[in-house]
Each structure stands twice: as C-alpha cells, then as structure tokens.
C-alpha positions as CSV (number, residue, x, y, z in Angstrom):
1,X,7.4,1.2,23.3
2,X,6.1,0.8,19.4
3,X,9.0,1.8,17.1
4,X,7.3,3.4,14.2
5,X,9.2,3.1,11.0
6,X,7.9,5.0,6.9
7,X,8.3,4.0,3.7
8,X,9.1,6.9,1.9
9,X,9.5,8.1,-1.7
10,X,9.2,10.6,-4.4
11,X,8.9,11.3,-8.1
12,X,10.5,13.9,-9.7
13,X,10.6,15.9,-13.0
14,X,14.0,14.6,-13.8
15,X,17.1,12.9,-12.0
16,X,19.1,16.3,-10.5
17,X,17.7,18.7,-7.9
18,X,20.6,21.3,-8.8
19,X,19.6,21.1,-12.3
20,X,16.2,22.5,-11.2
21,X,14.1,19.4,-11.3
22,X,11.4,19.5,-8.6
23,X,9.2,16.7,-6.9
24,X,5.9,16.2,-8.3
25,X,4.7,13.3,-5.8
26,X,5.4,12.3,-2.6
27,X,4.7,8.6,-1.3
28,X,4.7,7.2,2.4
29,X,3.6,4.0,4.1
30,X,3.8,3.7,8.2
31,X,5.0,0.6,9.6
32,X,4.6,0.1,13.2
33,X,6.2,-2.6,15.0
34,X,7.0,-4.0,11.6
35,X,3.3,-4.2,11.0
36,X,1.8,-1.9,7.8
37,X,-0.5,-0.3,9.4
38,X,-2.7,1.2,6.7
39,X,-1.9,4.7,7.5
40,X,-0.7,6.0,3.9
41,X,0.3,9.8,3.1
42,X,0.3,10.6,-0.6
43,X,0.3,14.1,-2.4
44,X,1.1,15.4,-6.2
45,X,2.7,18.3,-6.4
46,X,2.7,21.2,-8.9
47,X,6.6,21.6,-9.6
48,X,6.0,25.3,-11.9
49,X,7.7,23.4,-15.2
50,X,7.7,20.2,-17.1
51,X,9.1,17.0,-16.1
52,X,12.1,15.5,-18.6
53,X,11.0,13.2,-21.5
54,X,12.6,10.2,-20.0
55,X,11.3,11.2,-16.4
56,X,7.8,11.5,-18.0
57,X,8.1,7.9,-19.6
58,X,8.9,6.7,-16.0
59,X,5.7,8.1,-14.0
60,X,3.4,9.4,-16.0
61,X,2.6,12.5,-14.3
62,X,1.6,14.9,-17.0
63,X,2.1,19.0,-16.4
64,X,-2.0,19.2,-17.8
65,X,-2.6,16.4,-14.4
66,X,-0.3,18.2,-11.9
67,X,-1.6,21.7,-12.9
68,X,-4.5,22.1,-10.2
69,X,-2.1,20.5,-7.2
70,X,-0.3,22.2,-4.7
71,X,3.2,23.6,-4.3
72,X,5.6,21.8,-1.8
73,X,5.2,25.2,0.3
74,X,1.3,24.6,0.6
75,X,2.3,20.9,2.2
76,X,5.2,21.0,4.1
77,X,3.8,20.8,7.4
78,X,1.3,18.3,6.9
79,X,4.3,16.1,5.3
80,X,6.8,16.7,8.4
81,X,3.8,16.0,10.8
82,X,3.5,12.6,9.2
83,X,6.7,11.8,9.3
84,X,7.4,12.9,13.1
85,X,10.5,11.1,14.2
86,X,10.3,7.4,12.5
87,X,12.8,6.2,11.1
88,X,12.6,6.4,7.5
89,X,12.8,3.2,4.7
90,X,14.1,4.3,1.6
91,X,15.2,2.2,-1.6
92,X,18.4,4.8,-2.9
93,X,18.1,7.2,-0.2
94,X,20.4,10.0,-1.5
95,X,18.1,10.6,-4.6
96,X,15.3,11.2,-2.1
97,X,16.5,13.0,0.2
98,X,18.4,15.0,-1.9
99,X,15.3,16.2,-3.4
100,X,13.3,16.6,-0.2
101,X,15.8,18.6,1.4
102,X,16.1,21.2,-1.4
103,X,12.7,21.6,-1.3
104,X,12.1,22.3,2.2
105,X,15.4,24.5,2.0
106,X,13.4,26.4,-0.7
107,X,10.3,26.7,2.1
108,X,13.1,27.6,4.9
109,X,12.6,24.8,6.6
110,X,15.5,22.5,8.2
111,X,16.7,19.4,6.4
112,X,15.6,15.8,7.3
113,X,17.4,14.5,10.3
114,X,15.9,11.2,10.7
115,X,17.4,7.9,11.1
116,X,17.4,6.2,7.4
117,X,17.3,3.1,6.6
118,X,18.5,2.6,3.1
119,X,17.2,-0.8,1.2
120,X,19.4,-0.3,-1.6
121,X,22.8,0.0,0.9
122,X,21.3,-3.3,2.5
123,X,20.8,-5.2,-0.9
124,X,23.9,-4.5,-2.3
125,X,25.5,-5.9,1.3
126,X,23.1,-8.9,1.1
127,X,23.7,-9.7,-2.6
128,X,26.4,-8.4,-4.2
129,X,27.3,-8.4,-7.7
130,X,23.5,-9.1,-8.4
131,X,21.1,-6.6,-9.7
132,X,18.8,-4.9,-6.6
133,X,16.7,-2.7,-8.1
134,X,13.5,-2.3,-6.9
135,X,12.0,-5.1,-9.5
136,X,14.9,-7.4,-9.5
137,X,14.0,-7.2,-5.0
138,X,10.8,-8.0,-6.0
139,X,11.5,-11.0,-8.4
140,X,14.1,-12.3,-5.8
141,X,11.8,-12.1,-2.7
142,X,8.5,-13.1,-5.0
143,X,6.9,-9.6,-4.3
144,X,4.4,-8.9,-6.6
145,X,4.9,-6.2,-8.2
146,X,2.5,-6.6,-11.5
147,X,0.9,-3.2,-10.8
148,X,3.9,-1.5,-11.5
149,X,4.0,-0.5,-15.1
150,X,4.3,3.0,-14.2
151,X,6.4,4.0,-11.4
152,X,4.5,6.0,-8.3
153,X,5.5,7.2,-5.3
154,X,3.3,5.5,-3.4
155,X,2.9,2.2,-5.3
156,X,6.3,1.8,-5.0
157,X,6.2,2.4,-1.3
158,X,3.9,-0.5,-0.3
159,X,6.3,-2.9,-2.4
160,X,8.9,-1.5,-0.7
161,X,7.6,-1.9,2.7
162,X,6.7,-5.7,1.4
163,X,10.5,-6.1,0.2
164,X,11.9,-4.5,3.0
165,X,9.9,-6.7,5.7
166,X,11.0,-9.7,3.4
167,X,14.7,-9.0,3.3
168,X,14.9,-7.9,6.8
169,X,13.8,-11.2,8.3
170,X,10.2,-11.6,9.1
171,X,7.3,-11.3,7.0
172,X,5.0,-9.4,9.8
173,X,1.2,-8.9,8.0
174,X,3.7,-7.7,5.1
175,X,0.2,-7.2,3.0
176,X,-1.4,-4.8,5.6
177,X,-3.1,-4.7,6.6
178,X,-4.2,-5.2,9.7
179,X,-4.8,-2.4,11.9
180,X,-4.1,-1.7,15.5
181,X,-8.0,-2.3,16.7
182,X,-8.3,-6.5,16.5
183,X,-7.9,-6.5,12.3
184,X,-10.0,-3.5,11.2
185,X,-8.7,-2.3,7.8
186,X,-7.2,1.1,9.6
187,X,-8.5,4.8,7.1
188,X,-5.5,7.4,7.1
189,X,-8.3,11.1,7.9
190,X,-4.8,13.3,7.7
191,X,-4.9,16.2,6.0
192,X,-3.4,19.7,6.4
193,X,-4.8,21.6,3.3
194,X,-8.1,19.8,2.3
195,X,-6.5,18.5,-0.8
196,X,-3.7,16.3,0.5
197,X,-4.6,12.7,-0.6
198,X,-3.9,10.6,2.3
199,X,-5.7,7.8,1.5
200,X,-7.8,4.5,3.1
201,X,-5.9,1.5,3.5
202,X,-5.8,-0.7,0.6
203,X,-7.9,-3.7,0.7
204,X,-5.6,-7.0,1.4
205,X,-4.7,-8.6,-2.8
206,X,-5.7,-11.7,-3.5
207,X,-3.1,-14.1,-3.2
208,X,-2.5,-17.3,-5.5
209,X,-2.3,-20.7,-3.5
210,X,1.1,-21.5,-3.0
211,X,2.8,-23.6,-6.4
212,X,4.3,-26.9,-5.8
213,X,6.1,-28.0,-8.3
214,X,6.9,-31.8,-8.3
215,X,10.3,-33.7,-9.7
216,X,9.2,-35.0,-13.4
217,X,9.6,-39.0,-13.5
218,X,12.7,-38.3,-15.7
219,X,14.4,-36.0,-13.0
220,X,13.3,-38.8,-10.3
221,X,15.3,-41.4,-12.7
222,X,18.2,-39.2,-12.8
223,X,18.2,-38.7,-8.9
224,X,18.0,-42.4,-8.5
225,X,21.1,-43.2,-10.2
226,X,23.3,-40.8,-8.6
227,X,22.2,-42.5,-5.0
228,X,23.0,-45.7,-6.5
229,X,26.2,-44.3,-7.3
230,X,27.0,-43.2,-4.5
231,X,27.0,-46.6,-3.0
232,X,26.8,-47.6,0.8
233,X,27.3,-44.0,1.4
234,X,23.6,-42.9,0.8
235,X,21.8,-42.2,3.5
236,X,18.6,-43.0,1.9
237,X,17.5,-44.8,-1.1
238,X,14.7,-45.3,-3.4
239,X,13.0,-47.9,-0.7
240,X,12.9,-45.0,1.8
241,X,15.4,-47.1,4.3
C-alpha cells in the first residue's frame, strides 16, 4: 500500500497563538512513497488584525495583500480533506500545530491527530550541539535554498520535503517531480472555495553540474610527505604500488 506522507507549514502574525496571533498562510507538499508528487495545497488567510513588526520582516505578508483572502472558517474543510490521514512532516512541530489547532478549535473542529514527524526533533538527534535550523539543514545537506529571502509557507515546504528526504536516507526524485503517470509533471485541481490556491507542480530547477574540486599541487606535496613519513607502513605511495 502507498504511505502518503505532507509537508506542512504555516505563517503567522506573530510567534504566540494565546497572545492572539492568527495564521495568515498555510503551506503543504504530498509525498507519496517518498516521492514529491507535485500535488501542493497553499492558501493566505485573512487573520482580522496586523501581523507583528518582526513577523512582518519575516514573511512579507502585508494586511493591504491579505485583506481580500479568506478566513480559516471559509477553508477548513478543504485543508483537512487534503491532509486526510498522512502523516505529517514538520520542521518545529509545536509552533505549527499549536496554531492550527487553535484555529480549528475557533471553527469547532477537532484538533490534529495525525502521526507527526518532526524534522527539527530528528536534527537535533542526528547533530547535536550544531545549529538545525531550516537554512543551516539546507547548507548541511546542500539544499538550495537561494529563493528563500522571505520565509513562505509553502517555499519553505518544498525545501523541507528536499531536506527531510536528504536526512532521512534516500534522495527519492527529492526535486519532484515526477508524477504517478510515467513522469508527467502532476497539476494539484483541489479547491473547496474557488479561491484556495492549490497550485501546478513546479517545474524541475536547473541544477549546476556537480563541482569537483581537485588537491592543489601544494596540498599533493604535503600529502606526499606524510606517506613518506610513514614509512613501510603506507599502503600506497606516490608510484601508485
């Protein structure tokens, strides 16, 4: 059977839910099979008051451009259908959450009761005492991440799923983009309200060929010496033998 997995997070007008802050976008990637599948589910939100200077700095998201959006109540159900019962893939899981179940607690809806994968939990285990946020994951496991001068909820998504497929153990199609049907470049059609932007696959970025980077003669000198050094015990020397 496929295990389907999402990538899921949000921005918000500030950092605490119980200080009134709302969520003003909502990002999602699906992964099936470890494979991103091109399916995407993205919506702004109008949160009814302003986001926090600093939060503001962070995404962008202006009251004047979230003004015309919906409210969370207008997209609940369209959110949970796309969410189903996967497994869920989030990079600091109790900020998310925490959010997402406040507002559908505002809507009277239940609380999130899928299995969660949290990245950052993982990354700590993996590397501790070394920074793993979501750019320091990307530098480590050469992600690129050189859209990213404004956080989004869905931007940040696809580097997650790219990090997460990285860290995990197996790049599988980590770029995307190939869809269930031979390849094809799968289009997400969801929409509950008309206006929820669920958008086509990205198109595959292109790639760099891969650097090799070559000793310099003087590093080649250096190496040299230290297998003379060594003597008899060498297992190989500058000859090749």
């Amino acid at each position: 059977m496929a295990v389907r997995q999402v990538v899921l997070d949000t921005e918000t007008t500030g950092i605490d839910w119980k200080q009134g802050h709302r969520v003003i976008e909502i990002g999602a990637v699906e992964l099936i099979d470890r494979r991103v599948t091109g399916v995407h589910y993205q919506q702004y939100l109008n949160p009814q008051r302003s986001s926090d200077p600093e939060a503001l700095r962070v995404h962008g998201l202006t009251a004047e451009f979230l003004q015309d959006k919906p409210g969370f109540a207008e997209v609940a159900d369209a959110f949970l259908d796309f969410l189903g019962d996967a497994e869920l893939i989030i990079h600091n899981a109790p900020f998310d959450l925490g959010f997402l179940n406040h507002e559908l607690q505002q809507v009277e809806r239940a609380p999130l009761r899928q299995a969660v994968m949290d990245t950052l939990v993982d990354a700590r285990r993996r590397h501790p005492g070394q920074k793993n946020d979501l750019n320091s994951l990307c530098r480590r496991y050469s992600v690129d991440n050189s859209r990213r001068d404004l956080h989004g909820a869905l931007l940040d998504c696809e580097i997650l799923a790219e990090v997460y497929l990285a860290m995990t153990g197996g790049q599988v199609d980590m770029m995307g983009l190939l869809g269930a049907a031979g390849g094809s470049h799968a289009e997400a059609q969801r929409s509950a309200d008309g206006r929820s932007a669920v958008i086509p696959a990205a198109l595959a970025r292109p790639r760099d060929p891969l650097r090799v980077i070559r000793a310099s003669p003087e590093e080649c000198a250096v190496h040299q010496q230290y297998l003379r050094n060594m003597g008899a015990t060498a297992l190989w020397s500058e000859d090749g033998s």
